[in-house]
PyMOL CGO cylinders between C-alpha atoms (Angstrom):
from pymol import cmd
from pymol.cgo import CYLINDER

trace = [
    CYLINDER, 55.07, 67.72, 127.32, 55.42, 71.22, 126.85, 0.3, 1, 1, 1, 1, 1, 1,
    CYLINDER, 55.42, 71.22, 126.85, 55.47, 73.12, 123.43, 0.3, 1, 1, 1, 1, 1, 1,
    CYLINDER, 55.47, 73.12, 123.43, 59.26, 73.74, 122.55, 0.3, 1, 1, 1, 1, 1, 1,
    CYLINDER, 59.26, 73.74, 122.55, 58.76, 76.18, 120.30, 0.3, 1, 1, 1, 1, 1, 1,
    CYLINDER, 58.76, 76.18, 120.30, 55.97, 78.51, 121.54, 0.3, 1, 1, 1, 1, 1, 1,
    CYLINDER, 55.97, 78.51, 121.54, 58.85, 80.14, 123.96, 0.3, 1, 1, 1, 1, 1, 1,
    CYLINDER, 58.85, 80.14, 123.96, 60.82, 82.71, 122.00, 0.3, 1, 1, 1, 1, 1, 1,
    CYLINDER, 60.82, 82.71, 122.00, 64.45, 82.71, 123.18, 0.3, 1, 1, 1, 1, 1, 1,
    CYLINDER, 64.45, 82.71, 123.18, 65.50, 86.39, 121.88, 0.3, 1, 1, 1, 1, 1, 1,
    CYLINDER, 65.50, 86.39, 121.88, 64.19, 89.09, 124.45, 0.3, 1, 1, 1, 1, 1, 1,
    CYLINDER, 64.19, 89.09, 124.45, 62.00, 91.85, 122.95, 0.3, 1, 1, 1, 1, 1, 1,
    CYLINDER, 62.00, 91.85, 122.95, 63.98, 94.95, 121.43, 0.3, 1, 1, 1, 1, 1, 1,
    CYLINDER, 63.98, 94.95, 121.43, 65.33, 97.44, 124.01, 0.3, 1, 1, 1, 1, 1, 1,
    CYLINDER, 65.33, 97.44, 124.01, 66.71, 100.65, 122.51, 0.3, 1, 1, 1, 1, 1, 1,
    CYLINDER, 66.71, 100.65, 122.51, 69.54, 102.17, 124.13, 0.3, 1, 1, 1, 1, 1, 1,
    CYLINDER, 69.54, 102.17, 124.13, 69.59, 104.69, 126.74, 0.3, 1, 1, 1, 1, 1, 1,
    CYLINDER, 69.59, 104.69, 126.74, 69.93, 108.15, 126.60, 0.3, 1, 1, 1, 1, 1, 1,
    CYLINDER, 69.93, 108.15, 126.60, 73.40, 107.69, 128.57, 0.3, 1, 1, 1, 1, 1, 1,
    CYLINDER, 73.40, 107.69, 128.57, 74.38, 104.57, 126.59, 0.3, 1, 1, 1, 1, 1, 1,
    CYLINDER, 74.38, 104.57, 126.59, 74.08, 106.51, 123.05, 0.3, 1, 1, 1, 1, 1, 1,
    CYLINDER, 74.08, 106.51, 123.05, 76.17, 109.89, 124.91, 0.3, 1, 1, 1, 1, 1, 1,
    CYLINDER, 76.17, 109.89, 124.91, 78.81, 107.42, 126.17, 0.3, 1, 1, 1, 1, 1, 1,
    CYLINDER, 78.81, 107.42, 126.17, 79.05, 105.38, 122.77, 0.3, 1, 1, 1, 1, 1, 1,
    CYLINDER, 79.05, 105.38, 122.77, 78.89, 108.74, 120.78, 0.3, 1, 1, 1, 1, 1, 1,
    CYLINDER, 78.89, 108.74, 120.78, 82.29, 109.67, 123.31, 0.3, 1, 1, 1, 1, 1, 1,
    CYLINDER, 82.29, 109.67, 123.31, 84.27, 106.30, 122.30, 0.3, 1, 1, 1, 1, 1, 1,
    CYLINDER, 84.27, 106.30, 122.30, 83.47, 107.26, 118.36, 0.3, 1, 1, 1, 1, 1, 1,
    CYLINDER, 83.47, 107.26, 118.36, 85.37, 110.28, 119.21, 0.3, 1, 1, 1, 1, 1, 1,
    CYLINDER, 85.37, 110.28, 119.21, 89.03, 110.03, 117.46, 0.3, 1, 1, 1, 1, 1, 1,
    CYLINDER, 89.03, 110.03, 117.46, 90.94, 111.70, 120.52, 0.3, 1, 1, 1, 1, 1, 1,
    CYLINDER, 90.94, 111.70, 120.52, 89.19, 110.56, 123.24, 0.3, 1, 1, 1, 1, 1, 1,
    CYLINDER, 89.19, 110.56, 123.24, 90.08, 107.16, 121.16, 0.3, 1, 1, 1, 1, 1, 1,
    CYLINDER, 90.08, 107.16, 121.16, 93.41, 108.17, 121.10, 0.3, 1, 1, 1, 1, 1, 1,
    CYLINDER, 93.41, 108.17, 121.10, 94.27, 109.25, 124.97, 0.3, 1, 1, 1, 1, 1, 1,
    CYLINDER, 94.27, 109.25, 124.97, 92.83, 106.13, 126.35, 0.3, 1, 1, 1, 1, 1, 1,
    CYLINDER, 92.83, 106.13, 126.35, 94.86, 103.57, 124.13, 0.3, 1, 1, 1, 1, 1, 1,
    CYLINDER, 94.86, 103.57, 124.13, 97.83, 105.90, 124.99, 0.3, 1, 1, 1, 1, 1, 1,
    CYLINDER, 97.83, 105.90, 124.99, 96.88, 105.86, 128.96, 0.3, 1, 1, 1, 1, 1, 1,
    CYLINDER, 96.88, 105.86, 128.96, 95.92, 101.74, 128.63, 0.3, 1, 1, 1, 1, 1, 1,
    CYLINDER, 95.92, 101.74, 128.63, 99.22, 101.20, 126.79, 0.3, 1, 1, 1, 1, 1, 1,
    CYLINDER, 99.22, 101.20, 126.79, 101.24, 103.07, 129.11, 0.3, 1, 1, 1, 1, 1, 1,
    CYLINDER, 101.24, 103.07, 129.11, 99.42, 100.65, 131.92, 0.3, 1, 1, 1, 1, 1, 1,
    CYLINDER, 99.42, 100.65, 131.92, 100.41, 97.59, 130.11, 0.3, 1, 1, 1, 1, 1, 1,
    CYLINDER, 100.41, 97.59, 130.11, 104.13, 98.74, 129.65, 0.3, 1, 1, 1, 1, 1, 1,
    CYLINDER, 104.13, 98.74, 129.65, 104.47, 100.05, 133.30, 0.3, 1, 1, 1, 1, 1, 1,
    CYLINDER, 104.47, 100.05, 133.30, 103.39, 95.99, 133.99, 0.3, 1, 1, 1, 1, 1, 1,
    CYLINDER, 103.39, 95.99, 133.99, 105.66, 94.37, 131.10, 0.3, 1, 1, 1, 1, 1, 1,
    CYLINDER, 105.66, 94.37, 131.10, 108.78, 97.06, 131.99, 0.3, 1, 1, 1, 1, 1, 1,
    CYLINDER, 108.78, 97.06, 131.99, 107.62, 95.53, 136.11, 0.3, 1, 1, 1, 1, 1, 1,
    CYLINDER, 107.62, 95.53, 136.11, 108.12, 91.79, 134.56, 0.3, 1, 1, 1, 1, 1, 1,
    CYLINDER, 108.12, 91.79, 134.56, 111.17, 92.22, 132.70, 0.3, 1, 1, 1, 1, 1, 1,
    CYLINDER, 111.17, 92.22, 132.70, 113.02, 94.31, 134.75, 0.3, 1, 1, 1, 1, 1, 1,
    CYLINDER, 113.02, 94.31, 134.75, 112.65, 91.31, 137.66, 0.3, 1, 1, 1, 1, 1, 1,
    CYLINDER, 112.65, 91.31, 137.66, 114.32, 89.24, 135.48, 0.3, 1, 1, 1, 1, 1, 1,
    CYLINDER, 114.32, 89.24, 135.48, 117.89, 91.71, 134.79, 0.3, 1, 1, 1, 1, 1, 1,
    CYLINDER, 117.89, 91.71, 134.79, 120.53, 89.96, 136.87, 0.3, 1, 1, 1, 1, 1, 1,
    CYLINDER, 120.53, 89.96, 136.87, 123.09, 91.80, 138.27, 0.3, 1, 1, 1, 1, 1, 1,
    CYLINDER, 123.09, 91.80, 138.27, 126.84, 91.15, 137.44, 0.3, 1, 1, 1, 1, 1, 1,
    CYLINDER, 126.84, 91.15, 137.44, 128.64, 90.88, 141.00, 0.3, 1, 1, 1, 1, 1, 1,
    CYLINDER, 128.64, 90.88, 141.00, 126.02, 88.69, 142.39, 0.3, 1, 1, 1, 1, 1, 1,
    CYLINDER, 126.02, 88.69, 142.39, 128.63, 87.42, 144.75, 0.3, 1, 1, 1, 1, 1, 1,
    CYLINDER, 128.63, 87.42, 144.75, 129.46, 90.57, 146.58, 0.3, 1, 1, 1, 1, 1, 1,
    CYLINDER, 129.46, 90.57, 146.58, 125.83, 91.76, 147.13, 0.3, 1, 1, 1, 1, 1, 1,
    CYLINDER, 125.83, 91.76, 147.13, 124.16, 91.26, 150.39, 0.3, 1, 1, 1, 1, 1, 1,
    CYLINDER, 124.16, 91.26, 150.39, 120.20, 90.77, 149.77, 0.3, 1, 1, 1, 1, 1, 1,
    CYLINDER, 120.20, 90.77, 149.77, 119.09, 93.48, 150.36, 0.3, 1, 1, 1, 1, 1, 1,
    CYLINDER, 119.09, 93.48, 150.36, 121.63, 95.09, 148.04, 0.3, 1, 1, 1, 1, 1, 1,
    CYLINDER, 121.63, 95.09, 148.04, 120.21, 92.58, 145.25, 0.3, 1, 1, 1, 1, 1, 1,
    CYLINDER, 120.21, 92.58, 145.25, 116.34, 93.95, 146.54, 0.3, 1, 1, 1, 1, 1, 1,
    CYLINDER, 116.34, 93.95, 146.54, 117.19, 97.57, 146.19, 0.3, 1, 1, 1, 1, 1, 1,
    CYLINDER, 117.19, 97.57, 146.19, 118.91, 96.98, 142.44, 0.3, 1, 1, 1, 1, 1, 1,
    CYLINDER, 118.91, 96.98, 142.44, 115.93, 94.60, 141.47, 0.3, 1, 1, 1, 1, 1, 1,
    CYLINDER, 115.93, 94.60, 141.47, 113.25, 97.75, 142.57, 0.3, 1, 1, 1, 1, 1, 1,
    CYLINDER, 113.25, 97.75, 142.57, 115.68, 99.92, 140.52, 0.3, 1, 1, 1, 1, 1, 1,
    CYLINDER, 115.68, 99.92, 140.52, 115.90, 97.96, 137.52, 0.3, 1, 1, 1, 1, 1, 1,
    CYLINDER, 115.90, 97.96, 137.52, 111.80, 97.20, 138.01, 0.3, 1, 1, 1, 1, 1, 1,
    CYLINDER, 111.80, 97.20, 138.01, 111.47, 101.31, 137.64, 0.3, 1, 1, 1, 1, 1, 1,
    CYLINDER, 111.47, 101.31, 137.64, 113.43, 101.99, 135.22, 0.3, 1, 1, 1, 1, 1, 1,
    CYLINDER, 113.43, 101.99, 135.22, 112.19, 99.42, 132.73, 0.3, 1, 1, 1, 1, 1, 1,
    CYLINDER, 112.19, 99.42, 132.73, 109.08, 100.28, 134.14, 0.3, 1, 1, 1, 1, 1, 1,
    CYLINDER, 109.08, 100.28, 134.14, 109.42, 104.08, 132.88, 0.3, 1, 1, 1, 1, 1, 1,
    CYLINDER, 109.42, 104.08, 132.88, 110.93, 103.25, 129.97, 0.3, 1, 1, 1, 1, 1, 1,
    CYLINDER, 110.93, 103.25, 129.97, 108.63, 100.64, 128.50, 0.3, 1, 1, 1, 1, 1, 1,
    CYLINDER, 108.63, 100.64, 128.50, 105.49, 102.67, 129.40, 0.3, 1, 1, 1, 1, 1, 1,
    CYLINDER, 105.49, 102.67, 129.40, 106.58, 105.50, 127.78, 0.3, 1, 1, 1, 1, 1, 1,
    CYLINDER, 106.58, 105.50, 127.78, 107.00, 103.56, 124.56, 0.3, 1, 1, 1, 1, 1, 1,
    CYLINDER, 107.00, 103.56, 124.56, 103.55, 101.44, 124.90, 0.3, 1, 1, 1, 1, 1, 1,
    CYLINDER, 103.55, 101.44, 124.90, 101.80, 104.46, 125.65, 0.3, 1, 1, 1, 1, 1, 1,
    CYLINDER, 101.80, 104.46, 125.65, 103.68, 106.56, 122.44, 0.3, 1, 1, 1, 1, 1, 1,
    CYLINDER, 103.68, 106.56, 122.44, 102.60, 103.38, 120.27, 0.3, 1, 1, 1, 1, 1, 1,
    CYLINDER, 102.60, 103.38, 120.27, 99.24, 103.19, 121.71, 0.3, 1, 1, 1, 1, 1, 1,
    CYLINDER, 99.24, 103.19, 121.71, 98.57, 106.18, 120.99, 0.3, 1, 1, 1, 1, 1, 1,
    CYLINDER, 98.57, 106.18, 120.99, 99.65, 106.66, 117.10, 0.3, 1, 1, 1, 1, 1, 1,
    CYLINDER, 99.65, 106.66, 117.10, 98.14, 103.18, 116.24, 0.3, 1, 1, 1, 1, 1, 1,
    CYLINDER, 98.14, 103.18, 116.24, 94.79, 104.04, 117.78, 0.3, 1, 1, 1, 1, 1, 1,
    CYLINDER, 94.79, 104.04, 117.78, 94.61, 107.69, 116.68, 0.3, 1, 1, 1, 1, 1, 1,
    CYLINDER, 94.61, 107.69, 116.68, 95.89, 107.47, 112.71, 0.3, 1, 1, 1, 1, 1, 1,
    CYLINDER, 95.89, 107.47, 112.71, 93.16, 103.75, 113.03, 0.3, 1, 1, 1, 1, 1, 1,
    CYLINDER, 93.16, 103.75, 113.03, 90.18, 106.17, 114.57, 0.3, 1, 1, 1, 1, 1, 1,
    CYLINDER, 90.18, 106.17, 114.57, 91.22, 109.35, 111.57, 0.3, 1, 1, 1, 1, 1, 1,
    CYLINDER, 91.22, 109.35, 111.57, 91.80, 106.79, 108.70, 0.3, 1, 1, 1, 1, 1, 1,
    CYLINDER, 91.80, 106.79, 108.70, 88.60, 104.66, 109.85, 0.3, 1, 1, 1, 1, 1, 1,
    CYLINDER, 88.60, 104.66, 109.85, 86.54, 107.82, 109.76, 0.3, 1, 1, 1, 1, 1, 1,
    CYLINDER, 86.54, 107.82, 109.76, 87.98, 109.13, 106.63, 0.3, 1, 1, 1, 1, 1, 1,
    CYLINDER, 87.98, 109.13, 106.63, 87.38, 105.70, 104.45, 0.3, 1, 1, 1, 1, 1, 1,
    CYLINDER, 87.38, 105.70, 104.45, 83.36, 105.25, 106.36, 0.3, 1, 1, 1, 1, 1, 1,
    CYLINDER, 83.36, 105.25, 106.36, 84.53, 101.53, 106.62, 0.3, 1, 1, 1, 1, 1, 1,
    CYLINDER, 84.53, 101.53, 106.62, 86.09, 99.76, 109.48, 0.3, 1, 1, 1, 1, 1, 1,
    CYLINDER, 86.09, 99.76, 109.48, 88.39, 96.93, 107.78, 0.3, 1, 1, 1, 1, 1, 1,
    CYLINDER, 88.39, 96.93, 107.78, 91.72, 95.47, 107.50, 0.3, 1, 1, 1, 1, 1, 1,
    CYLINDER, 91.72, 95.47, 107.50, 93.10, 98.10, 105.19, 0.3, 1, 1, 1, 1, 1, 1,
    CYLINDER, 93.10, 98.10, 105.19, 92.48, 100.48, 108.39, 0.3, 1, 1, 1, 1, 1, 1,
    CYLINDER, 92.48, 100.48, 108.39, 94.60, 98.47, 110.73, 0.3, 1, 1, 1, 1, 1, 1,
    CYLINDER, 94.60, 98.47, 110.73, 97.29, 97.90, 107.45, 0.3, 1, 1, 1, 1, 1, 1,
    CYLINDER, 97.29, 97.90, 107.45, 97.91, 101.69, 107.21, 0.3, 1, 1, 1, 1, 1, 1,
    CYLINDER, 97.91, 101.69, 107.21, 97.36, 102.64, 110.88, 0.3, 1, 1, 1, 1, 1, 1,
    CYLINDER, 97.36, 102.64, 110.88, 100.58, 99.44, 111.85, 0.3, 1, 1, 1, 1, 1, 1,
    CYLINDER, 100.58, 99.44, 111.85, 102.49, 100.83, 108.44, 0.3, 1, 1, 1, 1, 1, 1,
    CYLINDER, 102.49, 100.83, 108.44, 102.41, 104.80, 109.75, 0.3, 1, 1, 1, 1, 1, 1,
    CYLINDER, 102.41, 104.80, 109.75, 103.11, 103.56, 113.82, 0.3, 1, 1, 1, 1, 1, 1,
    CYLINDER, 103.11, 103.56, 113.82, 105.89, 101.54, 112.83, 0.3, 1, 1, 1, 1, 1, 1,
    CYLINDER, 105.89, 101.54, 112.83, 107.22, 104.02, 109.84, 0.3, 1, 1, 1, 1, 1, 1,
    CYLINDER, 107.22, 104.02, 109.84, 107.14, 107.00, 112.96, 0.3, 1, 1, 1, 1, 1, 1,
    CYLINDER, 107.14, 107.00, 112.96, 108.72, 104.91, 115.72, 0.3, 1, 1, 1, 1, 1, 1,
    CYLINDER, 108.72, 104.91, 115.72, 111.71, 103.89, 113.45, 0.3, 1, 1, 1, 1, 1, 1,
    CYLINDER, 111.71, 103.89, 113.45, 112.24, 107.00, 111.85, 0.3, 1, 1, 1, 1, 1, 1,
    CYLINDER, 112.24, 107.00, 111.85, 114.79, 108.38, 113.65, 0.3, 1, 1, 1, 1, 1, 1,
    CYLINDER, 114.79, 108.38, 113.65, 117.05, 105.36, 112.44, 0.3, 1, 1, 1, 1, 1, 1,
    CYLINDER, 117.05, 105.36, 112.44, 116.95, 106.79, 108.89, 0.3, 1, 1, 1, 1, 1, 1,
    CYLINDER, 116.95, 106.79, 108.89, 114.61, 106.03, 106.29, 0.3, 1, 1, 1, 1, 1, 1,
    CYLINDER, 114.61, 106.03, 106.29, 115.37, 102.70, 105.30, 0.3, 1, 1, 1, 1, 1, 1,
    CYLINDER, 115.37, 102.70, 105.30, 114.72, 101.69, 109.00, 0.3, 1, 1, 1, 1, 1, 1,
    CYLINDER, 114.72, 101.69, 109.00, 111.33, 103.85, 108.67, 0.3, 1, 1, 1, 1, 1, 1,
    CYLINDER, 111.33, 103.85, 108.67, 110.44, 101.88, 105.56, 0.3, 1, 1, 1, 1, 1, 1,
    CYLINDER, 110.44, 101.88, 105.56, 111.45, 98.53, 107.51, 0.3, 1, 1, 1, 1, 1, 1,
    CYLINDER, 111.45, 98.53, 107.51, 109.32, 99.28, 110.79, 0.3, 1, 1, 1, 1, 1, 1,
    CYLINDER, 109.32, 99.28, 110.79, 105.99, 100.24, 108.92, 0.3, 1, 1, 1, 1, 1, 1,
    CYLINDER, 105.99, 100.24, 108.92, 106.06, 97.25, 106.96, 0.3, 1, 1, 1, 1, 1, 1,
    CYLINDER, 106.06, 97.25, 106.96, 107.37, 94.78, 110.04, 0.3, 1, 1, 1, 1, 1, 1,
    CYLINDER, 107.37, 94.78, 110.04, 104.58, 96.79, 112.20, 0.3, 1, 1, 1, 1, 1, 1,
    CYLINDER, 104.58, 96.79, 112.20, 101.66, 96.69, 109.53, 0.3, 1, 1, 1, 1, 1, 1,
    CYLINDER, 101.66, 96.69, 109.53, 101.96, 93.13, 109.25, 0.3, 1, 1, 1, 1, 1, 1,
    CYLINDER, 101.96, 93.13, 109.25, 102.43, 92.45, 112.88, 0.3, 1, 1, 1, 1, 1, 1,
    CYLINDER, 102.43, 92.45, 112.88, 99.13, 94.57, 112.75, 0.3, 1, 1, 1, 1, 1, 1,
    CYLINDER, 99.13, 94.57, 112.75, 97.81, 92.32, 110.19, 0.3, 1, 1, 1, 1, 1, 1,
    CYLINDER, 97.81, 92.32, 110.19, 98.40, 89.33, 111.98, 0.3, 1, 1, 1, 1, 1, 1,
    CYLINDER, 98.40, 89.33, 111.98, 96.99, 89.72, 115.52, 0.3, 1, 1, 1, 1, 1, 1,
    CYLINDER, 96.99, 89.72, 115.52, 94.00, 91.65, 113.56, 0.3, 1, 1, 1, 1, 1, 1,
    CYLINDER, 94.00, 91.65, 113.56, 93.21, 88.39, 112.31, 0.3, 1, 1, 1, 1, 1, 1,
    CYLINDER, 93.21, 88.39, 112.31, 94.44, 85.89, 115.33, 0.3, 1, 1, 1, 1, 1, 1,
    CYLINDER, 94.44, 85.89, 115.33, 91.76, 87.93, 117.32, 0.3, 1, 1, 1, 1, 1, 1,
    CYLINDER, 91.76, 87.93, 117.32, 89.55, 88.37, 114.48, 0.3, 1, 1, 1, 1, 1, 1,
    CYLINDER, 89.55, 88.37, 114.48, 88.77, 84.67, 114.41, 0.3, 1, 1, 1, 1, 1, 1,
]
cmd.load_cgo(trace, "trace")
């Protein structure tokens, strides 16, 4: 029988490349932060607008030949599309960005960040509806924020 414990299971210390500290030293970076979320969030609505416009049904179903109903279903599919990744990419965007600036600004990265960064995404997306529905949306989207912080925190 061999000795169990004379094998040490953690491999020796590596430090990181030359390239691995440049690229990590280009994520840190608060707008290069911000454009991706607002290009990845753009992705992800151009796929949810893809999804939900499928599902719109239209209202003379009975007087549409099938490839009438193909040709409204693509339609509806692109303009959802459009729409929706305009709006994931806009929210993307300000949640990532005011996270990155705030993050920076406190030297701590904690809940409190994602709190203020939901409360000032959700204040700016609502705003046009007045300020009651600005005061509404930051404190819907900062504990929306909260909430999946911590679902994927654990």
């Amino acid at each position: 029988m061999g000795d169990v414990g004379s094998q040490d299971p953690t491999p020796p210390y590596r430090p990181p490349s030359f390239d691995e500290i440049r690229a990590q030293d280009m994520f840190n970076n608060c707008a290069v932060r911000t454009a991706l979320s607002g290009v990845m969030g753009g992705g992800m609505g151009v796929l949810m607008g893809a999804l939900f416009g499928a599902l719109e049904v239209p209202l003379n179903t009975d007087t549409m030949t099938t490839k009438q109903h193909l040709i409204y279903q693509a339609r509806a599919m692109g303009s959802k599309s459009k729409s929706m990744a305009k709006a994931f990419a806009v929210m993307g965007a300000i949640f990532s960005g005011v996270e990155c600036v705030v993050e920076k600004a406190r030297a701590k990265h904690d809940m409190t960040n994602t709190t203020i960064a939901g409360c000032v995404t959700g204040g700016t997306l609502s705003a046009r509806a007045g300020p009651q529905a600005a005061c509404l949306g930051c404190a819907g989207f900062a504990a929306f924020s909260v909430a999946i912080e911590k679902l994927l925190d654990h």
